[in-house]
C-alpha positions as CSV (number, residue, x, y, z in Angstrom):
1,X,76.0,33.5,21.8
2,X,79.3,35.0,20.9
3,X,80.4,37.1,18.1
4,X,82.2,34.1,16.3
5,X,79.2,31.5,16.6
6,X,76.8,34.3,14.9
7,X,79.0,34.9,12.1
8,X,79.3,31.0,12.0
9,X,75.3,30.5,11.7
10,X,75.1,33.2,9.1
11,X,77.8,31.8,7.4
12,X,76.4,28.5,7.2
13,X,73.2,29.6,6.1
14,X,74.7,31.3,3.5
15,X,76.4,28.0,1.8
16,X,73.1,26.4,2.2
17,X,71.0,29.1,0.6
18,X,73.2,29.2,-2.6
19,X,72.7,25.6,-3.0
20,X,69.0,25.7,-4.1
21,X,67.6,23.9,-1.4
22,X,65.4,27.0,-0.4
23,X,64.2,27.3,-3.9
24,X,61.3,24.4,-4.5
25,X,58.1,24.9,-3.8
26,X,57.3,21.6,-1.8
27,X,60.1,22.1,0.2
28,X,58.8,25.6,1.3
29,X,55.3,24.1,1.8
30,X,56.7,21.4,3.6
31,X,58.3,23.8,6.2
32,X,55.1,25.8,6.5
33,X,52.8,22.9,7.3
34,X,55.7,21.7,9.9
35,X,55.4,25.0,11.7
36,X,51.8,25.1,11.5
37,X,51.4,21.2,13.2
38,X,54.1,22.4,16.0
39,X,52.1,25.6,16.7
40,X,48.6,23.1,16.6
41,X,50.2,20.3,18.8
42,X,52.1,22.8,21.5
43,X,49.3,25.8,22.0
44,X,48.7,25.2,25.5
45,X,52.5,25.4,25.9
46,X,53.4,28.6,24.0
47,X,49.5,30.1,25.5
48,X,51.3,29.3,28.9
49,X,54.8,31.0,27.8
50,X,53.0,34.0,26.8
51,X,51.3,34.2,29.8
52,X,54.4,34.3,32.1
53,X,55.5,37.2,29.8
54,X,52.3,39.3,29.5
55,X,50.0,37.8,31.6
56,X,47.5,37.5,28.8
57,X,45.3,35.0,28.8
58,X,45.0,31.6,26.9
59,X,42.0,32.8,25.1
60,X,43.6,36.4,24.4
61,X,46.7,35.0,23.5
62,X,44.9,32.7,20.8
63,X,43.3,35.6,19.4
64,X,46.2,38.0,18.9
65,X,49.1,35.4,18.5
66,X,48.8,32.0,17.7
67,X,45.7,31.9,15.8
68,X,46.6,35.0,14.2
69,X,49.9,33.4,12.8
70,X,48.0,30.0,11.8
71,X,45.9,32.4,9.7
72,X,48.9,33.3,8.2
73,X,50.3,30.4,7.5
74,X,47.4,28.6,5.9
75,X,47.0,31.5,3.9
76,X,50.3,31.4,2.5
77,X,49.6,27.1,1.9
78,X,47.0,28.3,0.0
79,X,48.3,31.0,-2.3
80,X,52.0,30.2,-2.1
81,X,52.3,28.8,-5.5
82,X,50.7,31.7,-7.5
83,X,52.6,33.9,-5.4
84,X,55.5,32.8,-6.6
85,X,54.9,32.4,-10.2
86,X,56.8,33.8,-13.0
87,X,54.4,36.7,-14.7
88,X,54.5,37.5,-18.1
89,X,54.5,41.0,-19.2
90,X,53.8,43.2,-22.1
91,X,57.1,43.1,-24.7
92,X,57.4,46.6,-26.6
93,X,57.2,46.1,-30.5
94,X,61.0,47.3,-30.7
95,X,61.8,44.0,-28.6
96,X,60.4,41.5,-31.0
97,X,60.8,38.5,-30.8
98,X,61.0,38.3,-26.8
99,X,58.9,37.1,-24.1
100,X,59.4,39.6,-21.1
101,X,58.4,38.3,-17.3
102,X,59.0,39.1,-13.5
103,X,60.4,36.4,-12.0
104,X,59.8,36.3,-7.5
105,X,63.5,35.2,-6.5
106,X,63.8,35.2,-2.3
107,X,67.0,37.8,-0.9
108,X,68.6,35.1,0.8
109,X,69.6,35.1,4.3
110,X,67.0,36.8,6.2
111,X,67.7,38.6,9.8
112,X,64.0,38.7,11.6
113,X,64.1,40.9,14.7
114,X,61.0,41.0,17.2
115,X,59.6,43.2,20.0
116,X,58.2,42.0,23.4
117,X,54.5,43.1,23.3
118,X,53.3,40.2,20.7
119,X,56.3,38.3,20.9
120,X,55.0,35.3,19.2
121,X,52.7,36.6,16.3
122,X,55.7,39.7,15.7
123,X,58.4,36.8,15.3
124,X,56.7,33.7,13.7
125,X,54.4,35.6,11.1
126,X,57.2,37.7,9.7
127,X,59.1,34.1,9.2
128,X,56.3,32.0,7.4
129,X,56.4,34.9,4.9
130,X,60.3,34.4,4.6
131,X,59.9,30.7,4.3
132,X,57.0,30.8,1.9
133,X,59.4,33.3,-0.3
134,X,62.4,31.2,-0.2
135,X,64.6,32.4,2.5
136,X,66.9,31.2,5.0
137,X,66.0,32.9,9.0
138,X,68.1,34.0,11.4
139,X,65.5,34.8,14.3
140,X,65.9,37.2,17.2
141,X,63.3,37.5,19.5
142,X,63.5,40.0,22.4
143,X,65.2,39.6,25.6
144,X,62.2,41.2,27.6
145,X,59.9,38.0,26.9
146,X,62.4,35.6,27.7
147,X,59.9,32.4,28.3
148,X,58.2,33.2,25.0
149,X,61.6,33.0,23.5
150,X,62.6,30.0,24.7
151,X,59.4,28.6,23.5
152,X,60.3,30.0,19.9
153,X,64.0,28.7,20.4
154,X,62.4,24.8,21.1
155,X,60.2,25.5,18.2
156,X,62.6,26.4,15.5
157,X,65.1,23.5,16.5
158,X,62.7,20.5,16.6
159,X,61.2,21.8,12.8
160,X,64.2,23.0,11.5
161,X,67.9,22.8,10.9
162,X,70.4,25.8,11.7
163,X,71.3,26.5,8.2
164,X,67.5,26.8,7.4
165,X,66.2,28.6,10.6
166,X,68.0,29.6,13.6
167,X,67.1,31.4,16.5
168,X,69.5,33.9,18.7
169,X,68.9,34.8,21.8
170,X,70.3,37.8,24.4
171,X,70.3,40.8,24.3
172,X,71.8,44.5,23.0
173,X,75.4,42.4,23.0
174,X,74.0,39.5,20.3
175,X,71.8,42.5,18.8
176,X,74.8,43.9,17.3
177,X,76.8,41.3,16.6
178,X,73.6,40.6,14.3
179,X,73.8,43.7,13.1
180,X,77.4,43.7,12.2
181,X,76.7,40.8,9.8
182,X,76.0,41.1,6.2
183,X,72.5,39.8,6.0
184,X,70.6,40.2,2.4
185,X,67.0,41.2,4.3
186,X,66.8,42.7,7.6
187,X,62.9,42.9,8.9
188,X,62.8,44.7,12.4
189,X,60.1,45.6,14.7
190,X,60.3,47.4,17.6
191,X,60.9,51.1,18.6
192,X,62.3,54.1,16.5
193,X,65.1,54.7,18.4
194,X,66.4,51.4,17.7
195,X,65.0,51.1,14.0
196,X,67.0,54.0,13.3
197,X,70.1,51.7,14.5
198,X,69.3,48.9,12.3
199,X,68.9,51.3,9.4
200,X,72.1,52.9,10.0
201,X,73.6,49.1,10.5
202,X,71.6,47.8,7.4
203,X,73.7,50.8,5.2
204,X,76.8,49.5,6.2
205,X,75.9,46.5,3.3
206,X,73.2,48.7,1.3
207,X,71.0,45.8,3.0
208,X,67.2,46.7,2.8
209,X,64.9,47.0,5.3
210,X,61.5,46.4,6.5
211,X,60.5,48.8,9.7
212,X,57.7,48.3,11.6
213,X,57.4,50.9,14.1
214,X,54.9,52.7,16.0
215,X,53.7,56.2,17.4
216,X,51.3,58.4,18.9
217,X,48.3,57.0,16.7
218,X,45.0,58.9,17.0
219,X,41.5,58.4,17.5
220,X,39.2,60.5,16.3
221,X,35.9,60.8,17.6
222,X,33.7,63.3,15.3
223,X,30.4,64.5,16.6
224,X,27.8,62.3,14.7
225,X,29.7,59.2,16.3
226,X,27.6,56.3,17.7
227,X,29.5,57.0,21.6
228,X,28.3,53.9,23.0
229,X,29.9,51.6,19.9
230,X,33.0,54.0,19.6
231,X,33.7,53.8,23.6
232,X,33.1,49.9,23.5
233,X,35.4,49.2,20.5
234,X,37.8,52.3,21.9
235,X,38.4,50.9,25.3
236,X,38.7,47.2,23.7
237,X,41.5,48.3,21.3
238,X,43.5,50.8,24.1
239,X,43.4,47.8,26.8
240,X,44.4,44.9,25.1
241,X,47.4,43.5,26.2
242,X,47.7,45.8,28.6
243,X,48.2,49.2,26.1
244,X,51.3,47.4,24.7
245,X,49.8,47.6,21.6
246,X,52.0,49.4,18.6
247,X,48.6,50.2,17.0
248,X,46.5,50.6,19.8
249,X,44.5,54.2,19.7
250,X,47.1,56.3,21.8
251,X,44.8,58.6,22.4
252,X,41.0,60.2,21.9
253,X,40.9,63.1,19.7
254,X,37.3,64.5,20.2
255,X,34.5,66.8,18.9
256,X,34.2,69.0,22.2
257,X,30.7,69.2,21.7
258,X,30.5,65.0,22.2
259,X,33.7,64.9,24.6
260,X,31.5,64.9,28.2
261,X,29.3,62.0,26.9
262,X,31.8,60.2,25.5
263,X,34.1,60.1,28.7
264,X,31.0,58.5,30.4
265,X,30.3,56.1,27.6
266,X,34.0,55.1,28.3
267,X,34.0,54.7,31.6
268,X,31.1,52.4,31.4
269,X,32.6,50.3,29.0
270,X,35.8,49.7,31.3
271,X,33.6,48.6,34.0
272,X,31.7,46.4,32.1
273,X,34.9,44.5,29.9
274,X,36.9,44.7,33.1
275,X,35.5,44.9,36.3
276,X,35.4,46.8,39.0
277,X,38.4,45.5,40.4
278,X,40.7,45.4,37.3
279,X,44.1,44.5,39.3
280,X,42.2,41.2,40.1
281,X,40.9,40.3,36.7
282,X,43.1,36.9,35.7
283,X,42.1,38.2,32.6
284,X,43.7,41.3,32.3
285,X,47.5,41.6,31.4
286,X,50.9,43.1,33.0
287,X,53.2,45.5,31.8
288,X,55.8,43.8,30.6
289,X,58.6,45.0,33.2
290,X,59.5,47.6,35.8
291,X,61.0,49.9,33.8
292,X,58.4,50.5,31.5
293,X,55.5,50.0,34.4
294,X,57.8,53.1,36.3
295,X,57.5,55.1,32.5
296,X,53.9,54.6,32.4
297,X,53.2,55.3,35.4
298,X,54.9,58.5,35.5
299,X,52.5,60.0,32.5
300,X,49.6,59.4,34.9
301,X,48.8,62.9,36.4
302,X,46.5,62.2,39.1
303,X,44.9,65.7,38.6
304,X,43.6,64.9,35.3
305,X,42.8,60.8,35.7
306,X,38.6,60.7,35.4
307,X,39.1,56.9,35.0
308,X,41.6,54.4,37.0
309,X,45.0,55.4,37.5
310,X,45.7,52.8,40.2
311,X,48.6,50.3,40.5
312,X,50.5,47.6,41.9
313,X,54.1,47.0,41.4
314,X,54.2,43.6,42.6
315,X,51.8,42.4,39.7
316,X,53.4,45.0,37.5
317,X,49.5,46.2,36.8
318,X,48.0,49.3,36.1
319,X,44.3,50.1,35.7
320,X,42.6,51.1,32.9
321,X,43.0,54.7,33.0
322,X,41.5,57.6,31.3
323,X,43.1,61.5,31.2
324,X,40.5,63.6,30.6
325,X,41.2,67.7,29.6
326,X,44.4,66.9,28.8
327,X,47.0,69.0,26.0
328,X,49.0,68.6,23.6
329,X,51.8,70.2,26.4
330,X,51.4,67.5,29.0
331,X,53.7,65.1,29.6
332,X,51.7,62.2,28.5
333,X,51.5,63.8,24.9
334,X,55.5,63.7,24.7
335,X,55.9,60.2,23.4
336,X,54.2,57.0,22.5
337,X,53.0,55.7,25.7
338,X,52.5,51.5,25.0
339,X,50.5,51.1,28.3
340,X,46.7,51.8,29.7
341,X,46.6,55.1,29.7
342,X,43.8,57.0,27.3
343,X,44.1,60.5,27.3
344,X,41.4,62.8,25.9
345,X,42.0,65.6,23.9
346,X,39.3,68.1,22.1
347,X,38.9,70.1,18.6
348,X,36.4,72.9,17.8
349,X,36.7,71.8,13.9
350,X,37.4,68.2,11.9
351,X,39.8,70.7,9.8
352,X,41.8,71.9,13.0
353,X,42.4,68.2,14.1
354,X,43.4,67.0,10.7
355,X,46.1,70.0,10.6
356,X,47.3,68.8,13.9
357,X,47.5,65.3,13.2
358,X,49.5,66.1,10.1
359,X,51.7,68.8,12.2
360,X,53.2,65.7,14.1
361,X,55.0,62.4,13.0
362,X,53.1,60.2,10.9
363,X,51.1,57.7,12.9
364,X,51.4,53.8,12.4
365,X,47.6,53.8,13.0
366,X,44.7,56.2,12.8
367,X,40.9,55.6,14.0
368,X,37.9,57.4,13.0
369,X,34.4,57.2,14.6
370,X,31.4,59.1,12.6
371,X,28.7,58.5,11.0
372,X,29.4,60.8,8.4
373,X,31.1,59.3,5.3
374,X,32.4,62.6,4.1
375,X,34.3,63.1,7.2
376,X,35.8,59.8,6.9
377,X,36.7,60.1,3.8
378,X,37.9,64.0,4.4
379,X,40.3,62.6,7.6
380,X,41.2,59.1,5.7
381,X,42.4,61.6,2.5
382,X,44.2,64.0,4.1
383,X,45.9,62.4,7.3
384,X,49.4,60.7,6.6
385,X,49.2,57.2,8.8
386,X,49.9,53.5,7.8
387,X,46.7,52.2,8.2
388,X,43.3,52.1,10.2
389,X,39.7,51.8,10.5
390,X,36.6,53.6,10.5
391,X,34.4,53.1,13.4
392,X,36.6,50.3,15.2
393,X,40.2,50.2,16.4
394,X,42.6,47.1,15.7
395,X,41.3,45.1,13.4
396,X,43.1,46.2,10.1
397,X,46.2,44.1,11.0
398,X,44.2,40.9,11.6
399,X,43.9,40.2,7.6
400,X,46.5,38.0,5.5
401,X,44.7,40.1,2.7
402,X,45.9,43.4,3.2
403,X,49.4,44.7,3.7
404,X,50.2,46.3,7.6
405,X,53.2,48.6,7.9
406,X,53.6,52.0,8.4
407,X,55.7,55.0,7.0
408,X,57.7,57.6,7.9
409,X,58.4,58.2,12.0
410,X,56.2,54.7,12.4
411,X,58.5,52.7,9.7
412,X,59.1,51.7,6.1
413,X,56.8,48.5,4.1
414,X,54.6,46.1,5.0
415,X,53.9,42.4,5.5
416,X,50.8,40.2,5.8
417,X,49.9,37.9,2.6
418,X,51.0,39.0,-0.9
419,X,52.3,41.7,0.8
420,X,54.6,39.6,3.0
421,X,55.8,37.2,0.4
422,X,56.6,40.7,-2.0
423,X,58.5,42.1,1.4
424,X,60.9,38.7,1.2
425,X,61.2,38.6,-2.4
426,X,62.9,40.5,-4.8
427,X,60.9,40.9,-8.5
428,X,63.9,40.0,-11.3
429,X,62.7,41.5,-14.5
430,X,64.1,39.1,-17.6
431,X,63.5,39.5,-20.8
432,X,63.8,36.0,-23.0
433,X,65.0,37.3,-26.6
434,X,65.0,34.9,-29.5
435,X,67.6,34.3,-31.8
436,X,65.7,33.6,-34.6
437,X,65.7,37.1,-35.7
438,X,68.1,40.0,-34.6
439,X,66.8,43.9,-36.1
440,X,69.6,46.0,-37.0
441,X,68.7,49.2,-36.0
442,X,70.8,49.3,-33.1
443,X,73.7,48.6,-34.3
444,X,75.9,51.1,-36.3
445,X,76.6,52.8,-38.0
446,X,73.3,54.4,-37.6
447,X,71.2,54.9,-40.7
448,X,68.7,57.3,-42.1
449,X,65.8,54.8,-42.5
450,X,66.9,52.9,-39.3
451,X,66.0,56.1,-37.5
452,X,62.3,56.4,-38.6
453,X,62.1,52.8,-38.0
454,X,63.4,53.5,-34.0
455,X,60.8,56.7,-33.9
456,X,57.9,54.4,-35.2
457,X,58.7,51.6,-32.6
458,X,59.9,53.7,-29.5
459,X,57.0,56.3,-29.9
């Protein structure tokens, strides 16, 4: 898609967003229950598209993308309404008579722009919050999970029109011809490197932004951990999808007292979820491409892998692998590293590993295992990440009821729920004055006994 039919789509949806047609509730609800029968009717189909992509699994693919975005949707049927309810608020006496209220009023047209790794749930979750605020959707899913974006592109045009919802595909070419346009909301997710071109894109129009990014997110395991649980849940959060997980525990920040035993406990754990062959297990994912299979496996050093650290190009596969004795020098420490590869890393004290945590950029996601609840709450205090969980990995992004996002080096607000529909929305604060009655006091000229009046009022 050209430069000219972009601006066209944006255009259009533009003219169709100022004529209301976004703005009724049962129209909204109407498109959300449409998506949601699509999603219900096609699974097998976008299961299968997914799977060309990833490799994942029909049953994995249900549990981190479709079913997690029909969760989302319902929840939005559900709560929609109230969400998007005028509120009244307190009126100050010097106001009187007026009602004052916050009014949720949607942006307008709506640029969504998704990664590869959950190309589904990261493109279609962020739109049913847009839709259920009242927006228009230009989509752009990514160019490295091409049959999962085609399956969005059928998807969008059989439940909706262009002007409402539209879907570009390509590339970096269409990415910034997207960019170049004047959207009113821009919601990316991806990596920093390119978040920090949308932001620098979205200043050209003072358009605001919603970044989801990611990082080197840590896992802490402190000494009075339950090993066998932590190295269970651990090795189930670092492996799914393959590591090409934004919030997947990048890697293992130990007690050194607890680190031998727990290397064991997680090595068990991959046998036992994976195999003893995992380049054979139909249920294991792929990385995503060559390039990034050649990246990953070029943070592998064989010296240090206690784990894995086998591969096959052909399948684009790459064992479950565990570093162990690794630094915060080697190569693997040096980025984000979005693929099977679980370093392990030591502390002599809780307070030596929280100043290191906070010495680096702040973490979309940080894990905790102890059974010590002033140690959680110590780390969960003092550490600077978007979100988490004590004693699991994962699961804080699989609620409509809390907010996910991140901030700082891993991004800028949040989505999910309330959250999501406040991320699409933009609160108008009104005040409904009467004209029944109109106080002089700020008009001049200014008098003597108007002035006590303003001090009693504004005090």
């Amino acid at each position: 898609m050209n430069e000219s039919e972009i601006r066209q789509i944006v255009e259009k949806q533009r003219a169709y967003f100022y004529t209301g047609a976004t703005l009724p509730l049962d129209g909204r609800i109407r498109a959300l229950k449409k998506l949601r029968t699509y999603i219900q009717e096609h699974e097998a189909e976008l299961n299968e598209a997914i799977r060309k992509d990833l490799g994942k699994s029909a049953y994995e693919s249900f549990m981190c993308e479709t079913g997690l975005v029909l969760t989302e949707i319902t929840y939005m049927l559900k709560h929609v309404r109230s969400f998007a309810r005028e509120k009244t608020v307190y009126t100050p006496l010097a106001q009187f008579h007026s009602r004052s209220f916050v009014k949720p009023s949607p942006y307008g047209v709506t640029l969504i722009m998704s990664p590869w790794n959950y190309p589904f749930l990261l493109t279609i979750d962020p739109l049913a919050d847009a839709i259920a605020a009242g927006n228009t959707a230009v989509v752009k899913p990514s160019a490295y999970s091409p049959n999962t974006s085609r399956a969005i592109q059928s998807m969008i045009h059989e439940c909706f029109d262009e002007e409402y919802v539209a879907v570009v595909t390509g590339g970096r070419a269409e990415n910034t011809c997207l960019l170049n346009e004047h959207f009113d909301y821009i919601f990316f997710t991806g990596s920093q490197a390119v978040g920090k071109d949308v932001m620098a894109h979205a200043a050209q129009h003072l358009t605001p932004v919603t970044l989801e990014l990611g990082g080197k997110s840590p896992c802490i395991v402190e000494k009075s951990a339950d090993l066998k649980l932590a190295a269970r849940r651990i090795v189930f959060g670092k492996y799914l999808n393959c590591g090409q997980t934004c919030v997947a525990p990048d890697y293992i920040y130990c007690d050194r007292t607890v680190r031998e035993q727990l290397v064991q406990e997680i090595k068990k754990q991959i046998q036992q979820q994976f195999g003893s062959e995992p380049l054979t297990n139909e249920n294991y994912g792929k990385i995503i491409n060559e390039k990034h299979f050649d990246r990953i496996t070029g943070l592998i050093d064989p010296k240090k892998v206690v784990h894995g650290g086998n591969s096959d190009r052909d399948t684009l596969k790459i064992e479950p692998t565990v570093m162990d004795h690794v630094t915060f020098d080697d190569t693997v420490m040096q980025e984000e590293i979005f693929g099977p590869v679980l370093p392990v890393l030591t502390y002599d004290s809780l307070d030596d590993a929280i100043r290191k945590i906070n010495s680096m950029q702040h973490p979309l996601a940080l894990y905790i295992f102890t059974s010590d609840r002033a140690a959680a709450k110590k780390v969960t205090a003092h550490c600077g990440f978007g979100g988490g969980c004590i004693n699991d990995t994962i699961i804080h992004l699989a609620t409509s009821e809390m907010g996910f996002g991140g901030f700082g080096e891993s991004g800028m607000g949040s989505y999910h729920g309330r959250e999501g529909f406040r991320t699409f929305s933009h609160y108008k604060s009104i005040v409904d004055k009467k004209t029944w009655l109109d106080l002089p006091m700020r008009y001049q000229p200014y008098r003597k006994f108007n002035e006590k009046l303003l001090h009693i009022f504004l005090r």
